[in-house]
N, CA and C atoms of all chains as a GROMACS GRO file, in nm:
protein
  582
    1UNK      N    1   0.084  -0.119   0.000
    1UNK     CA    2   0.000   0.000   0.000
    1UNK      C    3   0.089   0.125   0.000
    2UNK      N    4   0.020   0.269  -0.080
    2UNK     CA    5   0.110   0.352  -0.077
    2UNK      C    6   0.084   0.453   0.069
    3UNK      N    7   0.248   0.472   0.102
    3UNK     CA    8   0.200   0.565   0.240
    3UNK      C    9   0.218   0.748   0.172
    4UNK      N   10   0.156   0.807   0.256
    4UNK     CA   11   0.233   0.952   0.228
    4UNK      C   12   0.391   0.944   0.278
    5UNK      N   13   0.448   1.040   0.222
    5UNK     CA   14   0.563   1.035   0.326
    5UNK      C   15   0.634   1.196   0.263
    6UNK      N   16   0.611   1.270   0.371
    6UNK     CA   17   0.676   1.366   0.376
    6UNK      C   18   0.842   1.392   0.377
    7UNK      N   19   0.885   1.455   0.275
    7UNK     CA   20   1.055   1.488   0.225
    7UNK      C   21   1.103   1.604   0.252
    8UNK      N   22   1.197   1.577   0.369
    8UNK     CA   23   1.247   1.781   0.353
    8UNK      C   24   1.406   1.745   0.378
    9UNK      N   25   1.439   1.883   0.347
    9UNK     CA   26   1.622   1.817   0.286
    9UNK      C   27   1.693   1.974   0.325
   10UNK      N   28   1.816   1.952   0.372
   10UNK     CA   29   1.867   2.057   0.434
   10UNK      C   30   2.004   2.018   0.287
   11UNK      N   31   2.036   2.052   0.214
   11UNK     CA   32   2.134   2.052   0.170
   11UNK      C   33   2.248   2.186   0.156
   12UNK      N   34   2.396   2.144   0.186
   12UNK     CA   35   2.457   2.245   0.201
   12UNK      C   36   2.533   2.310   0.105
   13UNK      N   37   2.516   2.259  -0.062
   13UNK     CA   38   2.537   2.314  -0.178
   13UNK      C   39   2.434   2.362  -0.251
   14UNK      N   40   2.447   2.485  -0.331
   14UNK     CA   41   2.312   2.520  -0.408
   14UNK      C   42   2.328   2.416  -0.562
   15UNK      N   43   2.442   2.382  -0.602
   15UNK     CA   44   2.442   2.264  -0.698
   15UNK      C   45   2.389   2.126  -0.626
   16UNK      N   46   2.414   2.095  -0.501
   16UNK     CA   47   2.332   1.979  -0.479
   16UNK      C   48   2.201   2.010  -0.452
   17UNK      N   49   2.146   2.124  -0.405
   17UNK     CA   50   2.016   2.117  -0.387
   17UNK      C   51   1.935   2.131  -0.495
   18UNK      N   52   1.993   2.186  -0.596
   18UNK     CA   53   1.922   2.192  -0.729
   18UNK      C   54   1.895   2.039  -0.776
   19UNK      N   55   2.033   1.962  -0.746
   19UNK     CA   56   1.979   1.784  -0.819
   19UNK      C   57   1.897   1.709  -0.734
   20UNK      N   58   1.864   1.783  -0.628
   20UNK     CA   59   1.827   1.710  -0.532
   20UNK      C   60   1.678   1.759  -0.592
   21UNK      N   61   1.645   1.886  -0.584
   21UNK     CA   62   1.498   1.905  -0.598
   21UNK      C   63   1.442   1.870  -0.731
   22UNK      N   64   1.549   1.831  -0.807
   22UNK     CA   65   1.500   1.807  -0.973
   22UNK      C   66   1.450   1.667  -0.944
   23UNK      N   67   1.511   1.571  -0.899
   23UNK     CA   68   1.469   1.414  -0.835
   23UNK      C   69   1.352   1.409  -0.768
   24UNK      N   70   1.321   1.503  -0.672
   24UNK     CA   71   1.221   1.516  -0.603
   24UNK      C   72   1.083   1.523  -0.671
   25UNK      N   73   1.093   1.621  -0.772
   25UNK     CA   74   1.018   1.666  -0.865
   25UNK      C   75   0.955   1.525  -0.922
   26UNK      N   76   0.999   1.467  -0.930
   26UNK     CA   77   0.923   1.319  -1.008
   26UNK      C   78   0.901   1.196  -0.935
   27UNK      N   79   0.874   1.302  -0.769
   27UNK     CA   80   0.827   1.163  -0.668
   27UNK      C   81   0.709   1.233  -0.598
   28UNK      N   82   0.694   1.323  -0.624
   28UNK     CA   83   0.588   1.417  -0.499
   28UNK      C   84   0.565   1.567  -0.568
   29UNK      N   85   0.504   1.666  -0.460
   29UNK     CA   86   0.428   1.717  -0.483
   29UNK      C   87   0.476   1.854  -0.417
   30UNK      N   88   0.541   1.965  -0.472
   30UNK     CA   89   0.683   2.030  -0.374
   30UNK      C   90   0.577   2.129  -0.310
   31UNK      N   91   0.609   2.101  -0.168
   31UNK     CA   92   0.462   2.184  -0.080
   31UNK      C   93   0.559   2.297  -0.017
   32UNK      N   94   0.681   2.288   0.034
   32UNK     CA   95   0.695   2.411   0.089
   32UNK      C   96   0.888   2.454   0.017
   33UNK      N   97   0.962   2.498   0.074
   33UNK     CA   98   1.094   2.608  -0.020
   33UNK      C   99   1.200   2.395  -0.048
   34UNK      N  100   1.181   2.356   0.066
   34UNK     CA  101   1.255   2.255   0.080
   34UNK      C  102   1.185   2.098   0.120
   35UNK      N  103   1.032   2.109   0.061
   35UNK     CA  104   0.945   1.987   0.150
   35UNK      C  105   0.889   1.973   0.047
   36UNK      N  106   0.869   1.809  -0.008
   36UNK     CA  107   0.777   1.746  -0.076
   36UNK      C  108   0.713   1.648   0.015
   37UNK      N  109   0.539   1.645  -0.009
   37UNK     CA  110   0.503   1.522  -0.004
   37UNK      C  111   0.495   1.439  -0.095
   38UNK      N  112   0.530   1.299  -0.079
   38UNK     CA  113   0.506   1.206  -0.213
   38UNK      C  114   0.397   1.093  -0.117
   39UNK      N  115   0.374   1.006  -0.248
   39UNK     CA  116   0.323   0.896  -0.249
   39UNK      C  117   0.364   0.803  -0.257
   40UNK      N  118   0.411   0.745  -0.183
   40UNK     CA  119   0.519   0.613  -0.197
   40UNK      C  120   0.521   0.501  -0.222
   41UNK      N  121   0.523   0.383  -0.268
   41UNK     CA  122   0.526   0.228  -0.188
   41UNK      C  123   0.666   0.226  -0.183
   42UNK      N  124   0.696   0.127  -0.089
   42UNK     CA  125   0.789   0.053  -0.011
   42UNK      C  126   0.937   0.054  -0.115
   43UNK      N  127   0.881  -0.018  -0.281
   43UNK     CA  128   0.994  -0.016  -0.352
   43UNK      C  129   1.035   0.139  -0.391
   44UNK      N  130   0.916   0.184  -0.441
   44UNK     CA  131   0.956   0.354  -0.469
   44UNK      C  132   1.057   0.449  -0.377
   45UNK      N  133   0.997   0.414  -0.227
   45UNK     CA  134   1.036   0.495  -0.112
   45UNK      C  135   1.259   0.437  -0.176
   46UNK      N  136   1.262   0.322  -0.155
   46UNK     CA  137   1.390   0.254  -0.190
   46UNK      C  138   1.457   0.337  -0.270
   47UNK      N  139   1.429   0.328  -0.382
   47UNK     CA  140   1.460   0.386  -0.502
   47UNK      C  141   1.516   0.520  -0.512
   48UNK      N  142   1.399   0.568  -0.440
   48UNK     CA  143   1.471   0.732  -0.435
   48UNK      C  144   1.558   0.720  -0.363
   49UNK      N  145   1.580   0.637  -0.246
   49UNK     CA  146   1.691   0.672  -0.126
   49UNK      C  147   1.813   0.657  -0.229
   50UNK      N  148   1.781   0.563  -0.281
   50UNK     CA  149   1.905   0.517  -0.332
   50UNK      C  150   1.955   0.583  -0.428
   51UNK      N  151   1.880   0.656  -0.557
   51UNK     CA  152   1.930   0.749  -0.574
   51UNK      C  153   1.992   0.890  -0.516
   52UNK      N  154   1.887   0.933  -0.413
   52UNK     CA  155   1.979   1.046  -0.331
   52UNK      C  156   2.097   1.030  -0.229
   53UNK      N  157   2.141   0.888  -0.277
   53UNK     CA  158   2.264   0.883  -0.161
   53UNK      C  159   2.385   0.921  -0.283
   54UNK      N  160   2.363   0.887  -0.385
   54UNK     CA  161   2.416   0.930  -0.526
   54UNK      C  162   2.493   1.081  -0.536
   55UNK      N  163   2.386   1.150  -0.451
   55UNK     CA  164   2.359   1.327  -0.513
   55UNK      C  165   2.426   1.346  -0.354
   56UNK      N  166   2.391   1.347  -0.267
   56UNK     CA  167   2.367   1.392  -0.094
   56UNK      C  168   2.538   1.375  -0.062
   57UNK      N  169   2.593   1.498  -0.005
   57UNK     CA  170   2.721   1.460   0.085
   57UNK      C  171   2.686   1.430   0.246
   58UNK      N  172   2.760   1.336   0.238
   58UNK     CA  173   2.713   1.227   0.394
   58UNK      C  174   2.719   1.303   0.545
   59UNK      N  175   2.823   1.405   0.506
   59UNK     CA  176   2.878   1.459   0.571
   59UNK      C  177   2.795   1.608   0.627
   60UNK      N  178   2.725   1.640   0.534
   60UNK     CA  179   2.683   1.816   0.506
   60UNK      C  180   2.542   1.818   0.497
   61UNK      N  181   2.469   1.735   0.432
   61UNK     CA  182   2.337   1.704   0.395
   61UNK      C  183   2.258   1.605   0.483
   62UNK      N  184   2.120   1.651   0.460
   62UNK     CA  185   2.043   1.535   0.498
   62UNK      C  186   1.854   1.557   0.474
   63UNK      N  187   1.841   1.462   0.406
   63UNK     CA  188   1.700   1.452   0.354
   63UNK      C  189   1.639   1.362   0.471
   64UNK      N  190   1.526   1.413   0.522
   64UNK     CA  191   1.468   1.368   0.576
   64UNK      C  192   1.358   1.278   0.565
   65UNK      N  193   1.302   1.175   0.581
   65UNK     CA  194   1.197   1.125   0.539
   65UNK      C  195   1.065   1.055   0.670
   66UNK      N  196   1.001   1.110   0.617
   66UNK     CA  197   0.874   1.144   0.746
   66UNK      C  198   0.749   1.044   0.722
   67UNK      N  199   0.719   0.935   0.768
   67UNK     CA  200   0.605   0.848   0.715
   67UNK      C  201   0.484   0.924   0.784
   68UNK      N  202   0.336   0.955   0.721
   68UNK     CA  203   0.264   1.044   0.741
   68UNK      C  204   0.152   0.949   0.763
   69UNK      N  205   0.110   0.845   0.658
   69UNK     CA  206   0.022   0.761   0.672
   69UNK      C  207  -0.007   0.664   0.550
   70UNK      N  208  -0.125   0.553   0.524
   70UNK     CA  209  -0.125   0.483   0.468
   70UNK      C  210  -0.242   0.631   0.352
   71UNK      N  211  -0.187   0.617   0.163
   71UNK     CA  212  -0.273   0.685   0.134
   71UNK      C  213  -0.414   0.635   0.099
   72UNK      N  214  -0.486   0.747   0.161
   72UNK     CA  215  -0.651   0.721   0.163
   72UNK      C  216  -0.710   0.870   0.172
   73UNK      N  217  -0.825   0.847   0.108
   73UNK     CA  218  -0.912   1.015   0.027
   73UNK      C  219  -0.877   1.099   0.173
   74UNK      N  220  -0.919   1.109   0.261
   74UNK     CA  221  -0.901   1.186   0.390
   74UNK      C  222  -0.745   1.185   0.451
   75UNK      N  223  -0.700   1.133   0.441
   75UNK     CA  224  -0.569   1.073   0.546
   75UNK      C  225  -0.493   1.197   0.585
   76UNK      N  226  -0.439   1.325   0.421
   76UNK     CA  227  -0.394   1.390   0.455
   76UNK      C  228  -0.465   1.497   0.530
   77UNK      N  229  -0.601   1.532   0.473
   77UNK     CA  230  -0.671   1.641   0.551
   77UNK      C  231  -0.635   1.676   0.695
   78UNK      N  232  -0.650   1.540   0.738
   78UNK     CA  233  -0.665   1.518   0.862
   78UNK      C  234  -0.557   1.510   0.954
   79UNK      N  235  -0.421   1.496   0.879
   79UNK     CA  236  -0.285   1.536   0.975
   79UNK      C  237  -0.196   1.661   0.937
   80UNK      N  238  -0.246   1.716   0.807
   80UNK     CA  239  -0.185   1.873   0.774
   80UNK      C  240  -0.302   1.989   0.811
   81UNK      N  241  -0.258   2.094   0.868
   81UNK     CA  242  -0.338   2.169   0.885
   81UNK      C  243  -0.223   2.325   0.852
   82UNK      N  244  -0.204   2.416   0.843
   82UNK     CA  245  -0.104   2.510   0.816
   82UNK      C  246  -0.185   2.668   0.904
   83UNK      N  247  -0.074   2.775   0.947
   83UNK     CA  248  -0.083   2.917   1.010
   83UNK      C  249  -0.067   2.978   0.874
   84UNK      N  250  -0.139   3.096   0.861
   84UNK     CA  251  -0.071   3.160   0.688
   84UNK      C  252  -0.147   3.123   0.613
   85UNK      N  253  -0.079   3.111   0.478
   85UNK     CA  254  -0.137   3.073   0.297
   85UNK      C  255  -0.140   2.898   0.368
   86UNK      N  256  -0.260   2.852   0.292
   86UNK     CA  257  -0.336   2.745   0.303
   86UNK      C  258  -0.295   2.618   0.235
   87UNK      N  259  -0.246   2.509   0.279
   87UNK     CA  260  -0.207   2.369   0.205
   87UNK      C  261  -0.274   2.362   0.105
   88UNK      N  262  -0.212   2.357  -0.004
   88UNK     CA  263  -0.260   2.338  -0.136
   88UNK      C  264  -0.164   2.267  -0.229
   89UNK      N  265  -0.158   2.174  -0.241
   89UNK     CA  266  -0.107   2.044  -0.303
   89UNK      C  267  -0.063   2.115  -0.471
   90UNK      N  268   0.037   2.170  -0.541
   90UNK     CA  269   0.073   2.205  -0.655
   90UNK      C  270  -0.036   2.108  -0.765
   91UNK      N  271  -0.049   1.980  -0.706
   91UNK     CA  272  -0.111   1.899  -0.832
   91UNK      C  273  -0.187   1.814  -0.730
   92UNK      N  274  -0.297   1.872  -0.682
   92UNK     CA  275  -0.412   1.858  -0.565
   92UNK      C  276  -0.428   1.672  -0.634
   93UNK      N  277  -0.469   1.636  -0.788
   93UNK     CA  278  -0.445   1.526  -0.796
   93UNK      C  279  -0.397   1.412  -0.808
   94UNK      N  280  -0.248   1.433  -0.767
   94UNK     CA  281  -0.209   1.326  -0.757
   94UNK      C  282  -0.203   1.302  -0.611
   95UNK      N  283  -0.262   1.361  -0.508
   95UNK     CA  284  -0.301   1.309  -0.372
   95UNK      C  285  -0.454   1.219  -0.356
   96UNK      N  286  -0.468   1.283  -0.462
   96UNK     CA  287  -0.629   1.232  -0.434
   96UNK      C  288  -0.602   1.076  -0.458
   97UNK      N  289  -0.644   0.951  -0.354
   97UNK     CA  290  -0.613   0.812  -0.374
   97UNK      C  291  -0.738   0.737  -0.513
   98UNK      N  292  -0.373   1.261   2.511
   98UNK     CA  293  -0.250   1.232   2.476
   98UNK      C  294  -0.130   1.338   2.405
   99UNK      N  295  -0.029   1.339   2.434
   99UNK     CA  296   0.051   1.397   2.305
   99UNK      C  297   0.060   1.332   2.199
  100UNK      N  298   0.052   1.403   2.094
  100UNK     CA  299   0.136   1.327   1.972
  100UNK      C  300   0.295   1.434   1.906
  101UNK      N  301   0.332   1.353   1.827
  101UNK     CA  302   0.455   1.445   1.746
  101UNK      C  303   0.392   1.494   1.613
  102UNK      N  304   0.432   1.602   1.639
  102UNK     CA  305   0.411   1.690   1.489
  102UNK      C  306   0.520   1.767   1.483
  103UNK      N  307   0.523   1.701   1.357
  103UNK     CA  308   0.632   1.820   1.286
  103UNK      C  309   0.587   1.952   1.204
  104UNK      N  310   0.711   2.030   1.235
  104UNK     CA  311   0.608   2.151   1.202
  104UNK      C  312   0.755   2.238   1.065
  105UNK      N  313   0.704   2.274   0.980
  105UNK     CA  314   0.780   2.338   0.891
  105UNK      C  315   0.720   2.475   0.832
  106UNK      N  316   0.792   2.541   0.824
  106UNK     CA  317   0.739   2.681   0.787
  106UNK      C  318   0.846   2.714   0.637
  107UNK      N  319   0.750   2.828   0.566
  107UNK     CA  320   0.784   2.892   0.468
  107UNK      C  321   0.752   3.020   0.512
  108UNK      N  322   0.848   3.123   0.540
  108UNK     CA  323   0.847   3.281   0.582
  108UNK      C  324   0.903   3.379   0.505
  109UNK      N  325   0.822   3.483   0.460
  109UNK     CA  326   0.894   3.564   0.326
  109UNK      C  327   0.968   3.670   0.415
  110UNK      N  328   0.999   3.699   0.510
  110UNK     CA  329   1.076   3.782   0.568
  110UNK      C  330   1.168   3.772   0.694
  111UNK      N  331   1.306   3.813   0.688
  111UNK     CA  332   1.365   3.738   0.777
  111UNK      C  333   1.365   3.740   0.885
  112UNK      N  334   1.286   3.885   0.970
  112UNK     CA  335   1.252   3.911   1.061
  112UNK      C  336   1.178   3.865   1.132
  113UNK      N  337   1.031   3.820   1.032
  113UNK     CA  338   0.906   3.740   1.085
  113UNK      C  339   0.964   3.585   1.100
  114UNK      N  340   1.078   3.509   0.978
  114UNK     CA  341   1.172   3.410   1.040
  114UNK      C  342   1.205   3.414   1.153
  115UNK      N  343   1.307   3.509   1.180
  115UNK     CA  344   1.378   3.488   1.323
  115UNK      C  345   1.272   3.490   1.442
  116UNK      N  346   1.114   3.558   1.499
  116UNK     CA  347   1.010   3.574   1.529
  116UNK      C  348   0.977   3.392   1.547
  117UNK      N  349   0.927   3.353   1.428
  117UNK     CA  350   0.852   3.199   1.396
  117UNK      C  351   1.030   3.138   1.496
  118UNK      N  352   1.118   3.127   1.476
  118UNK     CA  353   1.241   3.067   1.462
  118UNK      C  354   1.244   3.060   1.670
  119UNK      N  355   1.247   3.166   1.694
  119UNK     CA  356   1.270   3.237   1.870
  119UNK      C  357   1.104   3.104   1.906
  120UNK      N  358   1.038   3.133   1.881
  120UNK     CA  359   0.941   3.108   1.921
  120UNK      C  360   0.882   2.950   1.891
  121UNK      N  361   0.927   2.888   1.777
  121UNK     CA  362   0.925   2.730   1.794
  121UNK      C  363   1.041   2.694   1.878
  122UNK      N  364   1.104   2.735   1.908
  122UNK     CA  365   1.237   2.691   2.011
  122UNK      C  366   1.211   2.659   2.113
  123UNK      N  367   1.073   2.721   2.190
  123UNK     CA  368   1.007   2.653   2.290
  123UNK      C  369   0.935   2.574   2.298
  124UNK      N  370   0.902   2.528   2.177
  124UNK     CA  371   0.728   2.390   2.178
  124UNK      C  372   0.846   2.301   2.061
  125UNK      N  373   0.968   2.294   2.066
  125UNK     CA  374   0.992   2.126   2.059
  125UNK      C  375   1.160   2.151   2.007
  126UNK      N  376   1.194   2.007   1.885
  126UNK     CA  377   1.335   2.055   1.830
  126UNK      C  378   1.372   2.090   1.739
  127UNK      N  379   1.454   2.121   1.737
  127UNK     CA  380   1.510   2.181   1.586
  127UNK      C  381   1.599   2.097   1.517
  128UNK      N  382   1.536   2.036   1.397
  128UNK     CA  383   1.572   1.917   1.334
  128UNK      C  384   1.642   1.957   1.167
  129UNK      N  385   1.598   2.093   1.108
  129UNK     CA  386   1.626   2.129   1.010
  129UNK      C  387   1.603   2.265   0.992
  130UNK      N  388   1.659   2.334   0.916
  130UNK     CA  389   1.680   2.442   0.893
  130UNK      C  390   1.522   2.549   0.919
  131UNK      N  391   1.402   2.493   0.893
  131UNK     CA  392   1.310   2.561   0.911
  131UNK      C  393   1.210   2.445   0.955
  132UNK      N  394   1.269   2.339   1.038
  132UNK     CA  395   1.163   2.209   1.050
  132UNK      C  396   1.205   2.208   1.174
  133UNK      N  397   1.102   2.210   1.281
  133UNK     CA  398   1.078   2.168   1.435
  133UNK      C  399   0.996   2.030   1.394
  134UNK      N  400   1.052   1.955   1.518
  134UNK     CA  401   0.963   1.819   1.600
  134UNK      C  402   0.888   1.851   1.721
  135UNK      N  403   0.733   1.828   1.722
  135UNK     CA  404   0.711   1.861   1.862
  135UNK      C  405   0.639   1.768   1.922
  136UNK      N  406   0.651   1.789   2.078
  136UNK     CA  407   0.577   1.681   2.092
  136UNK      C  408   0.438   1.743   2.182
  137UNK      N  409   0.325   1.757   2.111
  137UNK     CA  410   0.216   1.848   2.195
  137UNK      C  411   0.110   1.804   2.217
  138UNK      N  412   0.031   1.833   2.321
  138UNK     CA  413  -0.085   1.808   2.377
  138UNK      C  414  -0.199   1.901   2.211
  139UNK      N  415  -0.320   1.890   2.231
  139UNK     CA  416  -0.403   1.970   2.164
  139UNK      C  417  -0.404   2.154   2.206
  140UNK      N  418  -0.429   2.128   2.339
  140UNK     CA  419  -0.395   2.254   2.412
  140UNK      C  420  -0.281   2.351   2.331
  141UNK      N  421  -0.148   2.294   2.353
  141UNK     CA  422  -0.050   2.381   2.343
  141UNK      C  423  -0.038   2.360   2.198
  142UNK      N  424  -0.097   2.276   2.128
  142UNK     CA  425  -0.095   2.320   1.979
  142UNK      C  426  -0.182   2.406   1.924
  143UNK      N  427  -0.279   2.438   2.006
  143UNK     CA  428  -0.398   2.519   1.954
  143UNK      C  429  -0.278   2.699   2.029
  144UNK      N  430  -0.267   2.655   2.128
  144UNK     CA  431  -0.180   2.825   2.172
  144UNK      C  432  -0.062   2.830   2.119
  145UNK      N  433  -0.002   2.756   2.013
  145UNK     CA  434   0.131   2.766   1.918
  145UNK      C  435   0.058   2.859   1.810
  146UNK      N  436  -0.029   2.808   1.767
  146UNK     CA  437  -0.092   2.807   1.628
  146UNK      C  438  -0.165   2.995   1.676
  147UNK      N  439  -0.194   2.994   1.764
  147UNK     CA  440  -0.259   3.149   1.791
  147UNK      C  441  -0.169   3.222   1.822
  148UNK      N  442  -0.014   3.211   1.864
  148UNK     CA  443   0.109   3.296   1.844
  148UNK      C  444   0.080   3.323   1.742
  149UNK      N  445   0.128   3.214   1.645
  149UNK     CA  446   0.209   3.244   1.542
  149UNK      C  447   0.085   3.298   1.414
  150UNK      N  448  -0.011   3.298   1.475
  150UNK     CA  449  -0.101   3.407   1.378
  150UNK      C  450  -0.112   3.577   1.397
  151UNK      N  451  -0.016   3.586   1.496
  151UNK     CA  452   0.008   3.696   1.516
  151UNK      C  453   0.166   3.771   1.461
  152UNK      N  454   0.219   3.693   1.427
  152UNK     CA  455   0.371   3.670   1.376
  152UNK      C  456   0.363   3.650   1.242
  153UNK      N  457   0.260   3.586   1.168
  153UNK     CA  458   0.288   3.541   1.017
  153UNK      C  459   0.239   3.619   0.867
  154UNK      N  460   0.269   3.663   0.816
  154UNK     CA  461   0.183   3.718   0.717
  154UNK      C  462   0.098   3.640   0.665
  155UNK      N  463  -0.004   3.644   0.643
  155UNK     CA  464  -0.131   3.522   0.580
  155UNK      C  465  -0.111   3.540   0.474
  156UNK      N  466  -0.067   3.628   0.388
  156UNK     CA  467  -0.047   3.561   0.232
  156UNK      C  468   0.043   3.517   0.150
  157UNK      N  469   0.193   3.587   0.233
  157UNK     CA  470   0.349   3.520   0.209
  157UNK      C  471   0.377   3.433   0.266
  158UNK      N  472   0.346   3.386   0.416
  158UNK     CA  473   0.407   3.292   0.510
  158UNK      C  474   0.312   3.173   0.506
  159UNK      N  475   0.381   3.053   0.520
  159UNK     CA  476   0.277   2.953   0.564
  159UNK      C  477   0.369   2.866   0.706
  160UNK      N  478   0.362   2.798   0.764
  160UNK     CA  479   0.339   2.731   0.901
  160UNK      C  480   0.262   2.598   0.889
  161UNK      N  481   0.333   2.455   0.849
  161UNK     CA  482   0.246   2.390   0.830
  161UNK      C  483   0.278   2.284   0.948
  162UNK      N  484   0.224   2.193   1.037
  162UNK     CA  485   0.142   2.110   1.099
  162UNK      C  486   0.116   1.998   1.063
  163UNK      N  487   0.223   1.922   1.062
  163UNK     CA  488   0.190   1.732   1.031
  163UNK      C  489   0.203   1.681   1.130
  164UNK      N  490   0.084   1.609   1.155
  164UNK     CA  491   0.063   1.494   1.231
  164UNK      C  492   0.120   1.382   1.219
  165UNK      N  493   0.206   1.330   1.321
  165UNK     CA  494   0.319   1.247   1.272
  165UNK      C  495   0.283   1.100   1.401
  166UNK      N  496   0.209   1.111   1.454
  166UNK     CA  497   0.158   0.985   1.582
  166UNK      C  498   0.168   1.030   1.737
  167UNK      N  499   0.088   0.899   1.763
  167UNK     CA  500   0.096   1.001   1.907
  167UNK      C  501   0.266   0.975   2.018
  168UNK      N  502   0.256   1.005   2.109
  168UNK     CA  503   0.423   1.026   2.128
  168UNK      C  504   0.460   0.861   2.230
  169UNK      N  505   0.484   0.796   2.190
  169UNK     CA  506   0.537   0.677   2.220
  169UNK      C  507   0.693   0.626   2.179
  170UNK      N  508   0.776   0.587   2.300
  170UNK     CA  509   0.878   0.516   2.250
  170UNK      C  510   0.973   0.539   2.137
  171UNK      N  511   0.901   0.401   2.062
  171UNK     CA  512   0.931   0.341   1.904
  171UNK      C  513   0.831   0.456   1.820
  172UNK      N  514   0.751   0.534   1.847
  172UNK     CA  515   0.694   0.532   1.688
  172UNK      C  516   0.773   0.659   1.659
  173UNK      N  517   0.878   0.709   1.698
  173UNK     CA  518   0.950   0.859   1.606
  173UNK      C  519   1.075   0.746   1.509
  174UNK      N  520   1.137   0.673   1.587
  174UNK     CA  521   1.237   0.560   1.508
  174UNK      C  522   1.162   0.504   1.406
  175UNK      N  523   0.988   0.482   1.381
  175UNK     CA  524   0.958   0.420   1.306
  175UNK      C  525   0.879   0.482   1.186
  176UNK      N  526   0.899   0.602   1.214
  176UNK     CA  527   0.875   0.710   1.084
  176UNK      C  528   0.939   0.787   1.065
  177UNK      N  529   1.079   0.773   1.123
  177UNK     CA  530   1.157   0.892   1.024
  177UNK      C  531   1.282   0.832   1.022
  178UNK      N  532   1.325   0.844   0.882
  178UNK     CA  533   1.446   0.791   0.836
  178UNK      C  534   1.526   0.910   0.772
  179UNK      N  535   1.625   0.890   0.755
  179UNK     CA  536   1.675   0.991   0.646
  179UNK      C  537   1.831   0.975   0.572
  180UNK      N  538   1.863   0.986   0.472
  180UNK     CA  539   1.964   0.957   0.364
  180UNK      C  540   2.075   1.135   0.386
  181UNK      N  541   2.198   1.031   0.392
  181UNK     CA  542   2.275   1.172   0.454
  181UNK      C  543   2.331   1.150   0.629
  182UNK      N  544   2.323   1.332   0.688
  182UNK     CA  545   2.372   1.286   0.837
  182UNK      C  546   2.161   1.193   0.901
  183UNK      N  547   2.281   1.173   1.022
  183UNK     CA  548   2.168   1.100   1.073
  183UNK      C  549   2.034   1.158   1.160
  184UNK      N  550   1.899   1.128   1.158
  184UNK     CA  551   1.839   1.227   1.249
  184UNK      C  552   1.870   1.204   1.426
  185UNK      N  553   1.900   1.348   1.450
  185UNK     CA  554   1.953   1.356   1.614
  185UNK      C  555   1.897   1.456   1.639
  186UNK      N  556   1.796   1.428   1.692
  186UNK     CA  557   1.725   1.540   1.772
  186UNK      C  558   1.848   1.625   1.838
  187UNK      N  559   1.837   1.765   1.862
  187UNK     CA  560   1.954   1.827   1.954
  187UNK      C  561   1.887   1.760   2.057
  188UNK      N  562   1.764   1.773   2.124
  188UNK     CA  563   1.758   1.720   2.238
  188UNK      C  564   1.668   1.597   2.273
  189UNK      N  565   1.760   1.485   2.266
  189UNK     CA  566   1.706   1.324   2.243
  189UNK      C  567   1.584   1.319   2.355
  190UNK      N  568   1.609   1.397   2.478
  190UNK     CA  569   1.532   1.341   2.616
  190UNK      C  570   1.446   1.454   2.603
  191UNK      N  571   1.376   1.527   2.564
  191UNK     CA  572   1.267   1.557   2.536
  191UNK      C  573   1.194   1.490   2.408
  192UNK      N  574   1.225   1.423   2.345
  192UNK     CA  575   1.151   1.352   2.262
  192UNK      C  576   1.114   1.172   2.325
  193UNK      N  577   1.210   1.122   2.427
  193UNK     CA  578   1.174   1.001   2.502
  193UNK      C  579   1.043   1.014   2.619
  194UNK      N  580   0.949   0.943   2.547
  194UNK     CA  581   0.796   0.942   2.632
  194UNK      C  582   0.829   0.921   2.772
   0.00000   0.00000   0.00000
């Protein structure tokens, strides 16, 4: 089953953070300067790691990865809430399960 | 109960940053550059969330609020991973139930 799983990444080059967010870009849904949520399964979640250990210095960097829940029509409503401009998903459908 | 929420902000000014920045420093840790862990009752998340509506611009800033489980043990080891350095809370014993 796919979970949400929230991505945020402190990287300490502006050339790595650029390859980093270009990767990102084709797993999720870029919600805030440095945070994607994606949609994951188990092999996907893999995949990317494994590519961003590729890009990421071990030393300087670090992407975080946040399991949010199993995805289902409500799931996110109900654990994001935001202060300010309002959660709004760049591509509202590819959350929708 | 408590649960952990992580909380990440997007702030268009660096002032109202340092403001949001001073002021999550007290409701949990500082895990990334603009990402707190907290661990809160409903209460003190509802009086976080009414600060920082006084601190945020509502149409540049956002402040977002993921629900990440309630605060037990094992479940922060069992949703957050990350590729790169390792996650270390600065302060491990406020995050142990």
């Amino acid at each position: 089953m796919r979970q949400y799983v929230l991505v945020s990444y402190d990287i300490g080059d502006p050339k790595r953070w650029r390859k980093v967010f270009k990767l990102m870009k084709g797993y999720g849904d870029h919600v805030q300067y440095s945070v994607f949520i994606c949609q994951l399964t188990g092999v996907q979640e893999a995949e990317l790691k494994a590519k961003l250990e590729d890009i990421v210095h071990h030393k300087q960097d670090q992407v975080m990865f946040v399991q949010i829940g199993p995805v289902t029509k409500n799931q996110l409503d109900k654990r994001i809430s935001t202060v300010g401009k309002e959660y709004l998903p760049r591509d509202i459908t590819k959350l929708i399960y």
